[in-house]
Phi, psi and omega in degrees: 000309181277017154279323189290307191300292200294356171308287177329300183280327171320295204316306189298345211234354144280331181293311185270325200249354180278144192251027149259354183231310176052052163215125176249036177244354144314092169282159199251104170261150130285118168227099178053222188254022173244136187274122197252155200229125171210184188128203195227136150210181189262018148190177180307327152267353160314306214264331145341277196324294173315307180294270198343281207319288199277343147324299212276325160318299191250049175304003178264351206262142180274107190247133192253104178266062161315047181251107202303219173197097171296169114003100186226009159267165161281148184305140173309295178260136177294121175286089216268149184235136170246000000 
């Protein structure tokens, strides 16, 4: 378990301080014996860029990129609130 914790925190802590990737809104999971990477960012190619760093960091580790793509236009149609 605290291999698993201290896992955790490299990750978190390449997640934030590597200046290609810089995002501390990635969250670190164990799902079995895959480490799953999830949160949002604002494309597609960002959250490439994020799975690579830790892949090419953590090659032994089996990694899951569960990372959405936020919204980042303004909405097409207009919202009516009644």
């Amino acid at each position: 378990m605290t291999k698993q914790i201290d896992l955790e925190a490299e990750i978190q802590r390449l997640l934030a301080e590597d200046d290609r990737i810089a995002e501390q809104g990635i969250t670190v999971h164990h799902r079995e014996n895959t480490l799953v990477l999830g949160g949002e960012v604002e494309s597609a190619g960002r959250r490439d860029e994020i799975c690579r760093q830790i892949t090419a960091h953590f090659p032994e580790l089996a990694i899951t990129c569960d990372i959405g793509i936020t919204r980042a236009q303004a909405p097409a149609e207009v919202e009516e609130i009644s």
